[in-house]
C-alpha positions in Angstrom: 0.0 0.0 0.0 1.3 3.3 -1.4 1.0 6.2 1.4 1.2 9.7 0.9 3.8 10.0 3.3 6.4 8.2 4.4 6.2 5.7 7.3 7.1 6.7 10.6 9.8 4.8 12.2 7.6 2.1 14.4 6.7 3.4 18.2 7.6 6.4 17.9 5.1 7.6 15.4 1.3 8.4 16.5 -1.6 9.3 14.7 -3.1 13.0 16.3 -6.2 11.0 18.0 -4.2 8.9 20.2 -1.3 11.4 20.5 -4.0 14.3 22.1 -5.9 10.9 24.2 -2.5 9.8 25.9 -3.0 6.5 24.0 -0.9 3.7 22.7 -1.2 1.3 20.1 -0.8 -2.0 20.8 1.5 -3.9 18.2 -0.5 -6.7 17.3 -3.2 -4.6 15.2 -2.8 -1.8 12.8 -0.1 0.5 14.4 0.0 4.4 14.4 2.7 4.5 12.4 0.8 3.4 9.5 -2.3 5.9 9.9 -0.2 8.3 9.4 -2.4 11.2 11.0 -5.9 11.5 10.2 -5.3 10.5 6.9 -5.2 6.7 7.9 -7.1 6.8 11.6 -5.8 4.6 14.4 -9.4 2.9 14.4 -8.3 0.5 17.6 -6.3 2.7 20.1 -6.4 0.6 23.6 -6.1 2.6 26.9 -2.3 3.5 28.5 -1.6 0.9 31.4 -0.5 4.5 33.1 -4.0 6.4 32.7 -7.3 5.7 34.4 -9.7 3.8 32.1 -11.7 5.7 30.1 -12.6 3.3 27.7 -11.9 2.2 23.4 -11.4 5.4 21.4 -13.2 4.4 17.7 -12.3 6.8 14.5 -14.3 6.5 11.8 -12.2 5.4 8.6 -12.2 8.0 5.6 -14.2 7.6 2.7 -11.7 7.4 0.0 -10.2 4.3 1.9 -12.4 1.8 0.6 -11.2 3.1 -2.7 -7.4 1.8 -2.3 -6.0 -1.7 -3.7 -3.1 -3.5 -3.4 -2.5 -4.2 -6.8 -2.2 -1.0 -9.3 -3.4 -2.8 -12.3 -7.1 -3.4 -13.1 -6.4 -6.7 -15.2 -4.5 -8.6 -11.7 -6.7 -10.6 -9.2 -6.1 -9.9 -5.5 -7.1 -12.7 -2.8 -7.8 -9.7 -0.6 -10.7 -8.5 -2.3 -12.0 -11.8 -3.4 -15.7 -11.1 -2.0 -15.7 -7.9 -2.9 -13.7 -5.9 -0.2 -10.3 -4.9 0.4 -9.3 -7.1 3.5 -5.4 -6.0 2.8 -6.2 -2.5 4.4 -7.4 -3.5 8.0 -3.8 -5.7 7.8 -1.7 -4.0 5.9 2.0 -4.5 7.8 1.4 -5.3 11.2 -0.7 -8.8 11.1 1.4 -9.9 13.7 4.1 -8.4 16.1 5.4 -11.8 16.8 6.6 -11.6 13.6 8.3 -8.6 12.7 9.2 -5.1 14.7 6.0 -3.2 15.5 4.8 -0.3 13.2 7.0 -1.8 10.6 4.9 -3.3 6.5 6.6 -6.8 6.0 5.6 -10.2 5.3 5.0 -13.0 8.0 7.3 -16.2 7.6 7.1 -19.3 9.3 10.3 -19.9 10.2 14.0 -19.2 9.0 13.7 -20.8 5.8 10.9 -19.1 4.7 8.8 -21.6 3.5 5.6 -19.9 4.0 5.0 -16.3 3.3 2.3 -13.7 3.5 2.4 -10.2 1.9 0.6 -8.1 0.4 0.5 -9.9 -2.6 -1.6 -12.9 -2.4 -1.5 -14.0 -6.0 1.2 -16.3 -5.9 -0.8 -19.0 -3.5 -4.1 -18.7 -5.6 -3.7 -21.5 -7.4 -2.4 -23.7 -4.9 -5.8 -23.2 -3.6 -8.8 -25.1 -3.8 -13.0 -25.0 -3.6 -14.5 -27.9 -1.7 -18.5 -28.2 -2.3 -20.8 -30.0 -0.1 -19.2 -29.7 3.2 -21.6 -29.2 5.8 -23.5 -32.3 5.1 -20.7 -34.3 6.8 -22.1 -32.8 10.1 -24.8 -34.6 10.4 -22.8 -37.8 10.1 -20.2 -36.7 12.8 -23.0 -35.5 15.3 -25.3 -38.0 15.1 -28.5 -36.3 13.6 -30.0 -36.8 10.5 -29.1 -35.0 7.4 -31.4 -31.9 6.7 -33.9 -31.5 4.4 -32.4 -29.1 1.7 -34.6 -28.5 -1.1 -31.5 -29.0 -3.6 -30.7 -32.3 -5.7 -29.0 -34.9 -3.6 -26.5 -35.4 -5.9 -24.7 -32.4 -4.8 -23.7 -34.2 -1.9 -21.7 -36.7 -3.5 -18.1 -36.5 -3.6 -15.8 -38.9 -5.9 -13.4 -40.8 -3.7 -11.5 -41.4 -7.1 -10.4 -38.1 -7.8 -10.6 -36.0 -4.3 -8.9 -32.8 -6.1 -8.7 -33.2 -10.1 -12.6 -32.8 -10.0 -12.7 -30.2 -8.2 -12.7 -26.6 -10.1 -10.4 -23.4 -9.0 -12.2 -21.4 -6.5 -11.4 -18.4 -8.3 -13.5 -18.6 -11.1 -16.6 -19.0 -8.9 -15.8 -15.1 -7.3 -16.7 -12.1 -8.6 -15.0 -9.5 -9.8 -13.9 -6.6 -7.5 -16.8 -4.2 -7.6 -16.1 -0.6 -8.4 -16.1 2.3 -6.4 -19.2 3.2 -7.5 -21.2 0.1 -6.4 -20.2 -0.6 -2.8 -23.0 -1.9 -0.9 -24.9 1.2 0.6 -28.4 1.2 2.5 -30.1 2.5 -0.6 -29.4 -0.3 -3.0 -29.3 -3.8 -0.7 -30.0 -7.5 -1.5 -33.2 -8.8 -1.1 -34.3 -11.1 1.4 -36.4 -14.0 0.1 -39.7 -14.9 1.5 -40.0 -15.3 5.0 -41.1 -18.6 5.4 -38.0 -19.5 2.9 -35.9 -17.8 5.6 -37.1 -19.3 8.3 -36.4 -22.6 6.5 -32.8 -22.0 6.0 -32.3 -20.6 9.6 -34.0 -23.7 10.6 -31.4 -25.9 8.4 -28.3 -24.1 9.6 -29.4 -24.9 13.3 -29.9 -28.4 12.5 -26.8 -29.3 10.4 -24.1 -26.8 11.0 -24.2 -25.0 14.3 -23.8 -27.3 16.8 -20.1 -27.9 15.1 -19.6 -24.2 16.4 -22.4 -23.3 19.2 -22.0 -19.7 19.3 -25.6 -18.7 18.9 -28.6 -19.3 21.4 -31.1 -20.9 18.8 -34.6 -20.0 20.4 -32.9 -16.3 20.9 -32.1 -16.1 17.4 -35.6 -17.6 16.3 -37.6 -15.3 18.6 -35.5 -12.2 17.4 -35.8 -13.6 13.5 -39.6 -14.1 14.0 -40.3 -10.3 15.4 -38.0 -8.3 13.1 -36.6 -10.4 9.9 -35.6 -7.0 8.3 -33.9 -5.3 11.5 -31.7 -8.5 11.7 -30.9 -8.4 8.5 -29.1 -5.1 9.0 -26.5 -7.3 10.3 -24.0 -9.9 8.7 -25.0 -12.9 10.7 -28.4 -13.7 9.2 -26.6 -13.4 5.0 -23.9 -15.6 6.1 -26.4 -18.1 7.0 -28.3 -18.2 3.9 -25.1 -18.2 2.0 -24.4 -21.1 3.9 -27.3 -22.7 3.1 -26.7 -22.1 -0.6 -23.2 -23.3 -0.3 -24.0 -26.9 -0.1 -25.6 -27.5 -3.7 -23.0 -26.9 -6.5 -25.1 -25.4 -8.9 -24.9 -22.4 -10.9 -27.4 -21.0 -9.6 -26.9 -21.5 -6.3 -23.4 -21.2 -6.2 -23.7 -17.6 -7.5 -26.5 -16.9 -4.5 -23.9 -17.7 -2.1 -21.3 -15.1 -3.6 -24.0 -12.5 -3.7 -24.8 -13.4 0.6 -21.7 -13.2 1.3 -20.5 -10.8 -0.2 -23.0 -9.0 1.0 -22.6 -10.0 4.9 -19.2 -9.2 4.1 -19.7 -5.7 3.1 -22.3 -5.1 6.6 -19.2 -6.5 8.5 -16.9 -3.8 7.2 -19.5 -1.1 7.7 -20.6 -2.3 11.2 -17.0 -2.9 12.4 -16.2 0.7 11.5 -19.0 2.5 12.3 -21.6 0.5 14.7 -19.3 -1.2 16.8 -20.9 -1.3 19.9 -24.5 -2.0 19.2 -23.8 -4.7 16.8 -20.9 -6.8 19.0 -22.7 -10.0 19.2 -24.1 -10.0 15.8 -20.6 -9.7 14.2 -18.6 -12.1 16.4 -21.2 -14.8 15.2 -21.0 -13.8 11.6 -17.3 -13.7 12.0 -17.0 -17.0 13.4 -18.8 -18.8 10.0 -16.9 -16.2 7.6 -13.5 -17.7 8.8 -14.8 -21.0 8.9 -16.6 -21.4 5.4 -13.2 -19.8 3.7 -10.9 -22.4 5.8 -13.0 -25.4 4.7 -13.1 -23.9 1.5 -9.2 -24.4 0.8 -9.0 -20.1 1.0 -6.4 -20.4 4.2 -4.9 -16.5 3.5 -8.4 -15.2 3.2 -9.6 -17.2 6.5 -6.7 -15.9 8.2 -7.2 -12.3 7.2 -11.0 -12.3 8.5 -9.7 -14.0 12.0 -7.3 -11.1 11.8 -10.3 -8.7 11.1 -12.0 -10.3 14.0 -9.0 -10.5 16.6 -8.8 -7.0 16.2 -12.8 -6.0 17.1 -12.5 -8.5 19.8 -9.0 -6.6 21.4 -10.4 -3.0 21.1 -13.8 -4.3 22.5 -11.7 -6.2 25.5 -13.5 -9.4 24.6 -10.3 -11.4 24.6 -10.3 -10.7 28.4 -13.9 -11.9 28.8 -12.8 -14.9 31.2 -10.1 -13.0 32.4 -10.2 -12.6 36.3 -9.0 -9.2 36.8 -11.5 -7.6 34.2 -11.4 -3.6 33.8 -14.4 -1.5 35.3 -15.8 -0.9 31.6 -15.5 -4.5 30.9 -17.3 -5.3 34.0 -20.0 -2.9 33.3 -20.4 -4.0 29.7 -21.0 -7.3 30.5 -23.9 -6.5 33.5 -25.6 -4.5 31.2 -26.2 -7.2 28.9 -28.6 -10.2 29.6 -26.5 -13.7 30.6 -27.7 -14.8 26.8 -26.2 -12.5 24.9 -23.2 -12.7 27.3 -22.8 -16.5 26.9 -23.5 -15.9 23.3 -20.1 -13.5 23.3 -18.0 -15.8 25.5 -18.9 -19.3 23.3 -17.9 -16.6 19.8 -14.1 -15.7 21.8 -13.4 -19.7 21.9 -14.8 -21.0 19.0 -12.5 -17.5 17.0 -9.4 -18.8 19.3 -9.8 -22.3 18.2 -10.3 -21.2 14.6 -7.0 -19.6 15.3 -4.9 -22.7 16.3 -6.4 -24.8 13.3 -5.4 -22.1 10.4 -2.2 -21.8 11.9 -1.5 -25.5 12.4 -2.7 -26.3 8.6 -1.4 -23.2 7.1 2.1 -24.0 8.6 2.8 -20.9 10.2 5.5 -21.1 12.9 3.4 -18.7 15.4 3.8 -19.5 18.9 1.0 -22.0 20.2 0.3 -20.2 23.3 -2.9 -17.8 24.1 -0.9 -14.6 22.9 -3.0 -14.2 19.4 -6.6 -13.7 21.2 -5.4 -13.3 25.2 -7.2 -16.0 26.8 -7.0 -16.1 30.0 -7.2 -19.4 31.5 -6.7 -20.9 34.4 -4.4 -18.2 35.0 -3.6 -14.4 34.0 -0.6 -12.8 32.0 0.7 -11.8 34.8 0.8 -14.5 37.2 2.2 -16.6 34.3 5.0 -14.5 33.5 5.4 -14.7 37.4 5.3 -18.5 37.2 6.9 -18.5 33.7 10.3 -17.1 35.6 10.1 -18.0 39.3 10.9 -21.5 41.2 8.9 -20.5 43.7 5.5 -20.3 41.6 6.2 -23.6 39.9 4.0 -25.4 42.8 0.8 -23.3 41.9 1.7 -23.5 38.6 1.0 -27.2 38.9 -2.0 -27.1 41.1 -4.3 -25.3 38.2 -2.9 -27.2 35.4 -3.4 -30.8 37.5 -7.2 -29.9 38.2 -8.1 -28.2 35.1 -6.4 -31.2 33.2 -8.1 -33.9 34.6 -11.6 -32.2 35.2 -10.7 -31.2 30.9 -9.6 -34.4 29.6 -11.9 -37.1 32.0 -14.9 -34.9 31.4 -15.9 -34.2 34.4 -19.2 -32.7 34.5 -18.7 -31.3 37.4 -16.6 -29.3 36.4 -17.5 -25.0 36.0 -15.8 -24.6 32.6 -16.8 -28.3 30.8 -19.7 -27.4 29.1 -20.3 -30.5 26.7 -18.9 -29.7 23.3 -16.0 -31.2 22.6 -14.2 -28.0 21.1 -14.4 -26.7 24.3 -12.1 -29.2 25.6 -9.6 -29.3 22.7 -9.4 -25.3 23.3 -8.8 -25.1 26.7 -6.6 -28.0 27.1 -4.6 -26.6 23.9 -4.1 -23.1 25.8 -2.8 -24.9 28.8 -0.5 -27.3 26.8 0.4 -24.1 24.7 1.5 -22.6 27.7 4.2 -24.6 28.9 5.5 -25.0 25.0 5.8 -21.1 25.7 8.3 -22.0 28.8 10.4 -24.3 26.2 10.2 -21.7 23.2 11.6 -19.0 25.5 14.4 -21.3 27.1 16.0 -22.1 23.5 15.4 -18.1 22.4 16.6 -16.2 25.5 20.2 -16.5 26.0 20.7 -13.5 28.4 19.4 -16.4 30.7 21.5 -17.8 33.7 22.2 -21.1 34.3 19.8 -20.9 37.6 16.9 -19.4 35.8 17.4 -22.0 32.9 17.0 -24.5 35.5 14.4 -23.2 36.7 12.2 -22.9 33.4 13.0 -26.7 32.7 12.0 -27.3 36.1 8.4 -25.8 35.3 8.2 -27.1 31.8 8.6 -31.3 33.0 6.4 -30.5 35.9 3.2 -28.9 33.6 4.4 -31.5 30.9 4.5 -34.7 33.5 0.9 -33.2 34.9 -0.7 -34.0 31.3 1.3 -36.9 30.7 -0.1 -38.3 33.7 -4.0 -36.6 33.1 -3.6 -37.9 29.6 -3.0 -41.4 31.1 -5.5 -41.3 33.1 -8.8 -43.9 33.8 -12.0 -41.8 33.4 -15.1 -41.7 30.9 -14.1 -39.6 27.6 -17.4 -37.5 26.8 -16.7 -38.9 23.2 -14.4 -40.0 20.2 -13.1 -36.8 19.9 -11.7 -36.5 23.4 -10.6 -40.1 23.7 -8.4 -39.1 20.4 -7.5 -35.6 21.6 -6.2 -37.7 25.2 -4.2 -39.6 23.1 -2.5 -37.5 21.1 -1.7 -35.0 23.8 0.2 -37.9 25.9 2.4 -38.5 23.0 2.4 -34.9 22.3 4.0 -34.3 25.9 6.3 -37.7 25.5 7.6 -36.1 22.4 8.2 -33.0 23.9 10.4 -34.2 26.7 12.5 -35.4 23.9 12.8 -32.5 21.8 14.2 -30.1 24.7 17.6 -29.6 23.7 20.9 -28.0 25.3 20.3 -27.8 29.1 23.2 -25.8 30.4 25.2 -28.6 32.2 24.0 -32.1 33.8 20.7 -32.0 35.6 20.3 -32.8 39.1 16.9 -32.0 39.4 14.6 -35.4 38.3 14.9 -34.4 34.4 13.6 -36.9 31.7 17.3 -38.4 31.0 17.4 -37.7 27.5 17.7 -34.2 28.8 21.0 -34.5 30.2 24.3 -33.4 28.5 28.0 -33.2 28.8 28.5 -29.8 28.2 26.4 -26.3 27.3 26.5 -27.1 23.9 27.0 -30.7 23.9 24.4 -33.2 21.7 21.4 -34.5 24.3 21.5 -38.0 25.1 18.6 -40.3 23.6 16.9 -42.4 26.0 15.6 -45.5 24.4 13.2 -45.7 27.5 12.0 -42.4 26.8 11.7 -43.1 23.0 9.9 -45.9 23.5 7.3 -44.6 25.5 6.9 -41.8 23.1 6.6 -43.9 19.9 4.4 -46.4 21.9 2.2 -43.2 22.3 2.1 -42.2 18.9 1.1 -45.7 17.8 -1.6 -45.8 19.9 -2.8 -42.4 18.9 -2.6 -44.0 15.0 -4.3 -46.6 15.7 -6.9 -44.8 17.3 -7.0 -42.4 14.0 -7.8 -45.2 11.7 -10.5 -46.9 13.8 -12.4 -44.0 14.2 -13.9 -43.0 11.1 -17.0 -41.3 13.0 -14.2 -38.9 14.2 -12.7 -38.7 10.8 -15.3 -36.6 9.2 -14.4 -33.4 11.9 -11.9 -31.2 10.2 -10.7 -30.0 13.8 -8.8 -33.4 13.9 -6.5 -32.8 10.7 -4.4 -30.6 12.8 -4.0 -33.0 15.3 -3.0 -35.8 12.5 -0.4 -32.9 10.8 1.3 -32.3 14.2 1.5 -35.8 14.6 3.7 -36.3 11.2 5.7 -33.6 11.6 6.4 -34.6 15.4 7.3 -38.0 14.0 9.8 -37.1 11.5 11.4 -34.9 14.3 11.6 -37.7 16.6 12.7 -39.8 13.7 15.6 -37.9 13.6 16.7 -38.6 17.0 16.4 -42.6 16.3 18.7 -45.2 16.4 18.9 -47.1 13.1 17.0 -49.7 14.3 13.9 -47.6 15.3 13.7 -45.3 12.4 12.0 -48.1 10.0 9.3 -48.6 12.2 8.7 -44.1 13.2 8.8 -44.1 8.9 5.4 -46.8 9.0 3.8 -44.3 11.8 4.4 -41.5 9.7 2.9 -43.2 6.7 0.0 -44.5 8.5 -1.2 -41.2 9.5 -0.6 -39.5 6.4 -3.0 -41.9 5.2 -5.1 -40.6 7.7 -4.6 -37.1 6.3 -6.0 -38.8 3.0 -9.2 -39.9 4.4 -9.9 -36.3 5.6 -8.8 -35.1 2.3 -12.1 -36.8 0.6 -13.9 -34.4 2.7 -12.1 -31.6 3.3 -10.2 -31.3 0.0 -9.5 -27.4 0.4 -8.3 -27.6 3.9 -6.5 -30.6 3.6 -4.6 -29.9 0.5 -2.3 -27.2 1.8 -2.1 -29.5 4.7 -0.6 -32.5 3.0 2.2 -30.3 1.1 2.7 -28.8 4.4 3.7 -32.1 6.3 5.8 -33.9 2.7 7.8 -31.0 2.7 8.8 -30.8 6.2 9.0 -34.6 5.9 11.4 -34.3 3.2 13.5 -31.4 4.8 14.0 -33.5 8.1 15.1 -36.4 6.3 17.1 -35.0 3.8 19.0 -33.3 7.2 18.6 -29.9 6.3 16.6 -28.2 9.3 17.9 -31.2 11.9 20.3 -29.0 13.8 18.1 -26.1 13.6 17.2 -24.5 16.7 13.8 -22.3 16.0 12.2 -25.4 15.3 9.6 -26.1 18.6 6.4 -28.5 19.4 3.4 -26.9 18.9 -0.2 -27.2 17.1 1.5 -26.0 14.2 5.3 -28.6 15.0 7.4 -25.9 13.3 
């Protein structure tokens, strides 16, 4: 993006609204530096930790914004616009601070390599992408429930097992072209519902088939509100996104170009709500961003899925959403929430995790080496930023530390329904347990990357990383009712997840006194790790339960939330693989193969999503056997393994 003038360098450089405000921006969303005045408005300034709360600032954006592309030419497709608005411009530079130095325009790798990039310029991964049709009526297989009653030909639920991606046509040629400036979606010229009994219809269908994958809506709420004012909802995103839901499932013409026009019209409400109506349309937005990330993701459009949980990651910060579980809320937040009925606020809490577990899936399948902690959308759970960090670097902590990972792990992974925060769907606990696990891999990423670190506080760290890693080993081993297939696979993989992990901590400062998985032990500072055979052999006797679980469980199969769980498990493989002796390596190479097979199975029915993840996982397979990333040092355990 081409600015009038030139880029100010990082934090230094303020736009004049949070300048005269006191405010700062914070570097995970659009920074100051790149408004650049009031030309380009800081539209999410978030409150100084040194000034009293006074609440989310909101600028409106200028007119002529909308107007800006990417690309200069007219004849060049850009992914950002793809339903019919630029996405680039509420990401342009800063997606990520993890990344790259705040304030600073620059592309997002995965790792030192560089094997994945994002930039400004999408066009190079369009055709590595792909359109998967007839998606949602897998639901009803994996939940139990009979398939709805579309009015559409049943053959557009078939899928070819012969040919799971030559079939399948470019998903570009099924999206408009960019509209002009002079037919952006205004209140004056707007879609037309249909009938209302045809609406009611689809509503009814979407409740039935799809939403109780990701229950962020309060059904008889939504009914009663749809029933006494159709066209007032409609104002809103949520209810177009539905019916181009609906209209996704047949892969006709006709109905394929229905869903373009919904969405692209619950796409262009979302950009005007989320820049103009913020706080009187919070619920309806999160919901509609929620499906918007999901259809593109199972859709094989990964950058344009990640761009809208971007979009939404940045509401939910300004709107301090990401703290809504947090315990030490602010006095606005507080407020917000008692002013809204318990509905609406469950509605807005069930939104935060199903958008946070979006996150770890498009990561994990896009291959991005982001950090598999809580960082992206701040959950907090069990425990706050700030008695982490105090646990994160203190001996003394480590106890407590343990205490709220031991109960929330077993009351998570037994499914106990006792339990305050197990509330049935199995997401839930995939989520949660993930933030927990992600955690501790946050301990081990910040022991290999901080070397300012003495030898005592390095202890110390590995001291809290085997104690939260031997508290879900155990959990994970534990005897207790799963609440279903998906848990008893999720409990599996996480014990060979935390067996592997123990393996893969390298280059402890000297020998270990302190009860350390042996493996962990070493000559010198930067001396090789010794390989336990004891400890690989309870980690590959983990993975090959976790496989064979994978393959028996073809109920599970047909949930896309578990092709993350199968990539991590091949990539975590061939890293242990690596650490082998001869002997062992032949029979790691059969796991490996066993669930990339696996990742086949999910491909008939998730072609889109599963596609970039396959090239993912045979390239990193290749690179680790071919020895060229083995010694490298960036390379940690996560959702995402890279």
């Amino acid at each position: 993006m081409s600015l009038p003038t030139p880029l100010g360098k990082g934090r230094k450089t303020a736009c004049e609204m949070c300048r005269a405000r006191k405010r700062r921006c914070d570097g995970r969303l659009p920074s100051c530096s790149l408004c650049q005045k009031a030309r380009f408005r800081c539209i999410y300034a978030i409150r100084s930790p040194h000034a009293p709360d006074s609440g989310v600032m909101f600028h409106s954006v200028p007119r002529d914004i909308g107007h800006i592309r990417t690309n200069e030419g007219p004849s060049q497709t850009d992914a950002s616009v793809s339903f019919g608005y630029d996405l680039s411009r509420y990401l342009a530079g800063d997606t990520d601070s993890r990344q790259h130095s705040v304030g600073m325009a620059g592309p997002l790798t995965s790792d030192s390599s560089g094997s994945s990039e994002m930039s400004y310029n999408f066009n190079d991964a369009l055709p590595r992408q792909r359109q998967t049709l007839g998606w949602m009526q897998q639901f009803p297989a994996q939940l139990d429930m009979s398939s709805p009653e579309f009015d559409v030909d049943a053959s557009a639920f078939e899928h070819s097992s012969d040919a799971p991606f030559g079939a399948i046509d470019n998903w570009q040629s099924y999206l408009p072209a960019p509209p002009s400036t002079t037919t952006l979606p205004n209140e004056a010229c707007q879609t037309q519902l249909p009938s209302r009994e045809r609406v009611l219809d689809m509503v009814n269908s979407f409740f039935s088939a799809q939403h109780q994958l990701l229950p962020s809506v309060h059904r008889e709420s939504f009914m009663t509100r749809l029933s006494k004012d159709m066209v007032g909802l409609s104002s809103g995103p949520f209810l177009w996104v539905i019916l181009a839901l609906y209209c996704s499932c047949n892969k006709s013409e006709s109905m394929q170009a229905q869903y373009r026009t919904w969405m692209q019209t619950a796409h262009a409400k979302l950009e005007l709500m989320s820049t103009t109506r913020v706080r009187t349309n919070t619920t309806n937005m999160l919901q509609a961003s929620v499906w918007m990330v999901f259809d593109a993701y199972c859709r094989g459009d990964v950058t344009n899925a990640w761009l809208l949980l971007g979009r939404a990651a940045q509401l939910t910060s300004a709107l301090g959403l990401d703290r809504i579980d947090s315990k030490r809320r602010t006095a606005r937040m507080e407020s917000e929430l008692k002013s809204r009925s318990d509905i609406e606020v469950e509605e807005r809490r069930k939104c935060m995790w199903c958008l946070a577990l979006l996150d770890r899936l498009i990561v994990s399948v896009n291959g991005l080496a982001l950090s598999m902690d809580d960082r992206y959308f701040h959950v907090d759970f069990p425990l706050p930023d700030e008695e982490f960090q105090e646990a994160q670097n203190s001996i003394e902590d480590v106890e407590y530390l343990r205490e709220c990972y031991t109960s929330e792990a077993f009351d998570l992974l037994n499914g106990n329904a006792t339990s305050a925060m197990v509330m049935k769907p199995s997401f839930e606990h995939v989520l949660k347990v993930s933030v927990i696990l992600g955690r501790a891999l946050a301990i081990q990423n910040s022991i290999r990357h901080d070397e300012e670190i003495t030898e005592e506080q390095h202890l110390g760290k590995l001291r809290t990383l085997e104690s939260v890693l031997n508290t879900f080993c155990y959990a994970a081993s534990a005897t207790g009712e799963a609440t279903g297939p998906t848990t008893s696979l999720m409990r599996l993989w996480l014990k060979m997840l935390t067996q592997c992990s123990k393996l893969l901590m390298l280059h402890p400062p000297g020998p270990s006194t302190l009860g350390l998985c042996k493996c962990l032990e070493t000559s010198s500072p930067g001396g090789s790790a010794k390989i336990d055979t004891e400890c690989v052999r309870a980690a590959t006797s983990a993975a090959t339960a976790f496989s064979n679980a994978l393959k028996g469980n073809l109920l599970a199969l047909n949930n896309p939330f578990l092709l993350p769980v199968a990539c991590t498990s091949a990539r975590m493989l061939t890293l242990l693989r690596n650490q082998m002796h001869e002997a062992d390596r032949e029979r790691v190479r059969g796991l490996i193969d066993e669930i990339l097979r696996v990742v086949d199975h999910i491909a008939l029915k998730f072609p889109g999503a599963a596609a970039k993840a396959r090239e993912t996982i045979m390239q990193r397979v290749q690179e680790m056997e071919h020895g060229t990333r083995r010694n490298s040092l960036s390379c940690y355990i996560g959702l995402d393994c890279e």
